[in-house]
C-alpha positions as CSV (number, residue, x, y, z in Angstrom):
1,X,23.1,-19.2,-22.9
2,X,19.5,-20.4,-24.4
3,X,17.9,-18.1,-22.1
4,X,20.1,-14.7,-23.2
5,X,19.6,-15.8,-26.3
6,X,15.8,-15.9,-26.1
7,X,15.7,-13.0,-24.7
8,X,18.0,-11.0,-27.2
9,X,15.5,-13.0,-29.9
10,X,12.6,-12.0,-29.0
11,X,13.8,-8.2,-27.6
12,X,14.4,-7.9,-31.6
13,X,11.1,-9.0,-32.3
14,X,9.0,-7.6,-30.2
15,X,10.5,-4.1,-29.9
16,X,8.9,-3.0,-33.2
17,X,5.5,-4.5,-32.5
18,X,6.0,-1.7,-29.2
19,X,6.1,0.8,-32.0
20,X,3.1,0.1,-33.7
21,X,1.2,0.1,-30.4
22,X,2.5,3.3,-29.1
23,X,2.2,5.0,-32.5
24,X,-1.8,3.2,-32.7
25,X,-2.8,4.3,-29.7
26,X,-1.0,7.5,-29.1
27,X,-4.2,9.6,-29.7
28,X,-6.6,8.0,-27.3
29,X,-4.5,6.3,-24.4
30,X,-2.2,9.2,-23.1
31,X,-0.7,7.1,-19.9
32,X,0.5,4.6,-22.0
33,X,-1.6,1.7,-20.1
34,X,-2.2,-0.6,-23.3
35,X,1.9,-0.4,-24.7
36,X,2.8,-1.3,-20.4
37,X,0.1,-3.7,-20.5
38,X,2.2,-5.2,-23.5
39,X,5.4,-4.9,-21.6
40,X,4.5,-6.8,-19.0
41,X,3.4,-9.7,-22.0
42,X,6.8,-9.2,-22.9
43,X,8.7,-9.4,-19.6
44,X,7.0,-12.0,-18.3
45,X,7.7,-14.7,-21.6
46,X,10.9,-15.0,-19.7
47,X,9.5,-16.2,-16.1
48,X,6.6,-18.2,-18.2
49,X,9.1,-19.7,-20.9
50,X,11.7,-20.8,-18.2
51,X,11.4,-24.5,-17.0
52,X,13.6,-23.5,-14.0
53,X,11.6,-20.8,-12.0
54,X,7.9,-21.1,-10.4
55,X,6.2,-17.3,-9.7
56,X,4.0,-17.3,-7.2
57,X,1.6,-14.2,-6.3
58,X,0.1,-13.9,-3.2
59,X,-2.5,-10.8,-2.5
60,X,-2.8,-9.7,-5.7
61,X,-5.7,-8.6,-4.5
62,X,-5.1,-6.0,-2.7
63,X,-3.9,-4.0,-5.9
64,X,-6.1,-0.7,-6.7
65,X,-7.2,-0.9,-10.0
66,X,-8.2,2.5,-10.0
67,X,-5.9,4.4,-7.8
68,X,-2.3,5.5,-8.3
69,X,0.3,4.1,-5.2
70,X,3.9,4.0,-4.3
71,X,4.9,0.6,-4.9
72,X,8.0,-0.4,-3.2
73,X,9.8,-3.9,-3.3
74,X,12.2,-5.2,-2.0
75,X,15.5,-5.8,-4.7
76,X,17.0,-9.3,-5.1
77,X,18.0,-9.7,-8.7
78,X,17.2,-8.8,-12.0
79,X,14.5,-11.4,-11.9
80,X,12.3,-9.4,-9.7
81,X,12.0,-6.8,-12.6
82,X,10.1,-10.1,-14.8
83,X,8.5,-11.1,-11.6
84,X,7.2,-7.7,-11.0
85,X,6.1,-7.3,-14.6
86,X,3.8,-10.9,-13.8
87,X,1.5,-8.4,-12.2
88,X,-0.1,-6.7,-14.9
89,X,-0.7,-3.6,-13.0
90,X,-0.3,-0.6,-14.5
91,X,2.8,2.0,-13.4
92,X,5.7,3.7,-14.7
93,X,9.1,2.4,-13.3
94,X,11.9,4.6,-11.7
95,X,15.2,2.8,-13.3
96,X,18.9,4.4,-13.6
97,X,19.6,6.2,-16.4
98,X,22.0,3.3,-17.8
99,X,19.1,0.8,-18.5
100,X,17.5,3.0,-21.1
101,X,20.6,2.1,-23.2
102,X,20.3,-1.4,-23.6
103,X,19.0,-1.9,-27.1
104,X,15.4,-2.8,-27.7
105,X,14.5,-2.9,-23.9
106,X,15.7,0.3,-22.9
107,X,14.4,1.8,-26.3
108,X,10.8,0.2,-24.9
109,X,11.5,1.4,-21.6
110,X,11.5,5.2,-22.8
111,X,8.7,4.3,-25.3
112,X,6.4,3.8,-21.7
113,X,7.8,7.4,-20.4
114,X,9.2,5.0,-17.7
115,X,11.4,7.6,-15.3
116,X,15.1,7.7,-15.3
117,X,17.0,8.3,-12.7
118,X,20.9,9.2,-12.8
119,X,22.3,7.9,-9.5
120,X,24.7,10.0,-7.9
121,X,23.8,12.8,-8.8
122,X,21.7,15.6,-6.7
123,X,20.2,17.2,-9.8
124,X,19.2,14.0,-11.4
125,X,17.3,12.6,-8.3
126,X,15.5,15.9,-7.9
127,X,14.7,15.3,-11.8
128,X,13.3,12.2,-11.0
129,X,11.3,13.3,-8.2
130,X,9.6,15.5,-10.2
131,X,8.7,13.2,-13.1
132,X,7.6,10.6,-10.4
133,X,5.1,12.9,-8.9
134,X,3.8,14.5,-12.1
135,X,3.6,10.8,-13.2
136,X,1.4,10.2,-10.0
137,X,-0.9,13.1,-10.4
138,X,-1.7,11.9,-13.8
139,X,-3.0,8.6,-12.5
140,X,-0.1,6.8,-12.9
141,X,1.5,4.4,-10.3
142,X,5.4,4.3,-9.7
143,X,7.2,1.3,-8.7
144,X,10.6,1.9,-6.6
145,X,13.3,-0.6,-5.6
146,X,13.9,1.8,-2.3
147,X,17.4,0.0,-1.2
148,X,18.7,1.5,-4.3
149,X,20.6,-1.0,-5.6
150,X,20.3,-4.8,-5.5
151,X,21.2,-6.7,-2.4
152,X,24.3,-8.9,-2.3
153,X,23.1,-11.3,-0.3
154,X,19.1,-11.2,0.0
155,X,19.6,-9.5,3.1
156,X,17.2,-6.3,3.2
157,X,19.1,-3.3,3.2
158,X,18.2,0.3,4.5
159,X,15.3,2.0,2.6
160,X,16.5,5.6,0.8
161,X,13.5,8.0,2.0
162,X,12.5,9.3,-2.2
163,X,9.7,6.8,-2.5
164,X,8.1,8.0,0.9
165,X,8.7,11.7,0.0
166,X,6.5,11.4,-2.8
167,X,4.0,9.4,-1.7
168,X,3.5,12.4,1.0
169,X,4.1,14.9,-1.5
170,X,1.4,13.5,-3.6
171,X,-0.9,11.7,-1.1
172,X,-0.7,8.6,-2.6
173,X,-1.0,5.5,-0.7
174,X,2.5,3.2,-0.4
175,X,1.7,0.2,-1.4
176,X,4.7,-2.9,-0.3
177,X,5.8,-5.4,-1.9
178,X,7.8,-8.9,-0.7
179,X,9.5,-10.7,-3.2
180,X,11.8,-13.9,-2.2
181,X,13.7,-16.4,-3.8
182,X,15.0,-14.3,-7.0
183,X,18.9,-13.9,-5.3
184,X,19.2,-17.8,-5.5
185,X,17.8,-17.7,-9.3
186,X,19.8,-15.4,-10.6
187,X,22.9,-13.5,-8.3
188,X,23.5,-10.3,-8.4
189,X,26.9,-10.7,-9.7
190,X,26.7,-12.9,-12.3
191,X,24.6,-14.2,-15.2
192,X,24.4,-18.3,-14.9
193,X,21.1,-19.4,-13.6
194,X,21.4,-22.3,-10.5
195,X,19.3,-24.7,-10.8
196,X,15.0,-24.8,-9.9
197,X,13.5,-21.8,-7.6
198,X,10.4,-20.6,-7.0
199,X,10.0,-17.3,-6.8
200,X,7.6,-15.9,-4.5
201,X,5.4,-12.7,-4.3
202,X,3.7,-11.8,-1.8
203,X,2.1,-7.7,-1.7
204,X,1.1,-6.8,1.7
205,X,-1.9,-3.8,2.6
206,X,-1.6,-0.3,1.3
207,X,-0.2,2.1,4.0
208,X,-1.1,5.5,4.3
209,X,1.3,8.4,4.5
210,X,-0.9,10.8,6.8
211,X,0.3,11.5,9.5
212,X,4.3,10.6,9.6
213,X,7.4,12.2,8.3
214,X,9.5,10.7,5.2
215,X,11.9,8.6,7.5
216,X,9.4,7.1,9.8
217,X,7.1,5.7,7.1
218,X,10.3,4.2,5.2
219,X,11.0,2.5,8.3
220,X,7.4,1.1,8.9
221,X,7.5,-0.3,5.5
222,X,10.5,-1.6,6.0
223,X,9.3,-3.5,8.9
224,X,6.1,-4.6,7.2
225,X,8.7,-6.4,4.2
226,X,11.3,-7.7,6.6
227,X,8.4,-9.4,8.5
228,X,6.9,-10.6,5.7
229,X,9.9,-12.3,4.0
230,X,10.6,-13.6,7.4
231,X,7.8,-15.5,7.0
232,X,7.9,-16.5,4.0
233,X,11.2,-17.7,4.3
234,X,9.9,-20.4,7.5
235,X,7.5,-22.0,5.0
């Protein structure tokens, strides 16, 4: 309950001090990176703030500063969205349609032009598609979730092909991303936290989409996450 509260708190808060940043420096930084740079200040309060969860990042490294990728990550919980955020790398997030809703942080979330999706629906992924690649071109990166959905049971579930179709589409380099210990912190169904976890983060090399089709570089990420978390998991 403290930590809904103090994130509902400081949602309020925070929110309008968004506005004045994206209002400020509308006219000089058109991708947004300073107002996502203060998002991910704001997102990660609640990793920094909570006594019960350690993040640790490994190969952060291996991040281009300077060149826009397909970040894909494995989904846990919704404590991989503050984890991810702990990065402080600049991209626009592909989220369903409901989240923009929530007050204050979906209201910042469509301040950042993040890009909805509407799940389900053929004309609303093809939507999204579209504003993830134009995104790209303009120098943006995009992080995906490519299961889709969260997984029940930490267990990594099939990858959807959409992120690799636009990092061909585009040219942009995938970059992957294994994250580990979130499903114990937080379940997916359900809001009570259990106990002390750390949380780890490990991103892995950039893969290149030349030369291979949509399904066969989903599946070689997939591999490259699976083994990772595998070995994270034995240590």
């Amino acid at each position: 309950m403290v930590f809904w509260g103090f994130t509902v708190v400081t949602s309020a808060l925070l929110f309008p001090v968004a506005v004045v940043i994206r209002t400020a420096t509308a006219p000089f930084d058109p991708r947004l990176v300073l107002l996502h740079r203060f998002t991910c200040f704001w997102a990660s309060l609640y990793s920094w703030c909570n006594p019960f969860w350690t993040v640790r990042i490994a190969g952060q490294e291996r991040i281009p500063r300077n060149r826009a990728c397909v970040y894909v990550c494995n989904h846990q919980s919704v404590v991989d969205i503050f984890a991810l955020f702990r990065l402080f790398a600049h991209f626009k997030w592909v989220s369903k349609e409901e989240n923009f809703r929530i007050p204050f942080i979906g209201w910042n979330m469509s301040l950042n032009r993040y890009i909805r999706i509407e799940r389900g629906s053929v004309k609303g992924t093809l939507q999204m598609m579209r504003d993830a690649a134009s995104a790209l071109r303009e120098g943006n990166s995009v992080m995906i979730f490519p299961e889709g959905t969260r997984s029940p049971d930490g267990i990594l579930r099939t990858f959807k092909a959409g992120a690799f179709e636009l990092a061909l589409s585009t040219g942009c380099p995938v970059l992957p991303i294994a994250i580990d210990g979130t499903s114990g912190a937080l379940p997916k169904k359900g809001f009570v936290m259990r106990g002390r976890h750390t949380i780890r983060m490990h991103i892995l090399e950039r893969v290149d989409p030349e030369g291979v089709d949509a399904r066969a570089l989903a599946e070689r990420v997939r591999a490259s996450i699976a083994a990772e978390l595998e070995a994270m998991r034995r240590t």
